[in-house]
C-alpha positions, 0 to 999 in steps of 0.5 A: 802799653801791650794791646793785651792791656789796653783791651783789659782796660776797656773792659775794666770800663765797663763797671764804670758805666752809667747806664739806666736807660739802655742797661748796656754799659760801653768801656773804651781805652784810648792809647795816644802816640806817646803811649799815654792812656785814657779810659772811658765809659759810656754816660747816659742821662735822661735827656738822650742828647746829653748822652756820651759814648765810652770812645768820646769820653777817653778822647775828650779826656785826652784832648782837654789834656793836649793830646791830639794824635791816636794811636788805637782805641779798644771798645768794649761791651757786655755782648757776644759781638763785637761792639763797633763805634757808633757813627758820631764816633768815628766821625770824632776819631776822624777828627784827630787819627783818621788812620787809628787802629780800632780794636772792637771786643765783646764779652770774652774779650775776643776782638776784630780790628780795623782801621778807622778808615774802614769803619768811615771810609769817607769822613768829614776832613778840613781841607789842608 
């Protein structure tokens, strides 16, 4: 997949997004290594602990289908910043690619990119 289309994916995710609390929908699209994609919106509920990010959605999906290695994530939201990964989504990120490429875009689809290990320099890892 062409970074064009993966980040054309995170924004098709927006319209996805459950959101009456916040009103600020969140689509992700995550490229595995073998190039396979997964989506994701964000998910909110009433009770905000069983709340979930878009970038938590598209790695749960791929995880609960055996992929476990990413290669990039492309975030995606309706402001004229860039939507950067929450903390407990890097922290998750890190659990699998700790050196993934993160793709942060806003409205018009303009992007920053960073390594993960830039937006959480000193992650939680298991010892090896």
């Amino acid at each position: 997949m062409t970074r064009e289309n993966l980040k054309a994916s995170a924004l098709a995710m927006l319209d996805m997004a459950y959101c009456p609390y916040s009103h600020f929908p969140v689509g992700a699209a995550l490229e595995c290594e073998d190039g396979t994609v997964y989506t994701g919106c964000n998910i909110e509920n009433g009770a905000y602990s069983a709340c979930i990010c878009a970038e938590r959605t598209a790695i749960v999906k791929a995880v609960s289908e055996g992929k476990r290695r990413f290669r990039r994530i492309a975030v995606a939201a309706r402001t004229k910043e860039y939507c950067v990964p929450c903390g407990e989504c890097r922290q998750v990120m890190n659990e699998f690619s700790p050196n993934m490429e993160v793709i942060c875009m806003n409205e018009a689809g303009e992007d920053m990119t960073l390594p993960l290990s830039a937006l959480l320099p000193h992650g939680f890892n298991l010892p090896e």
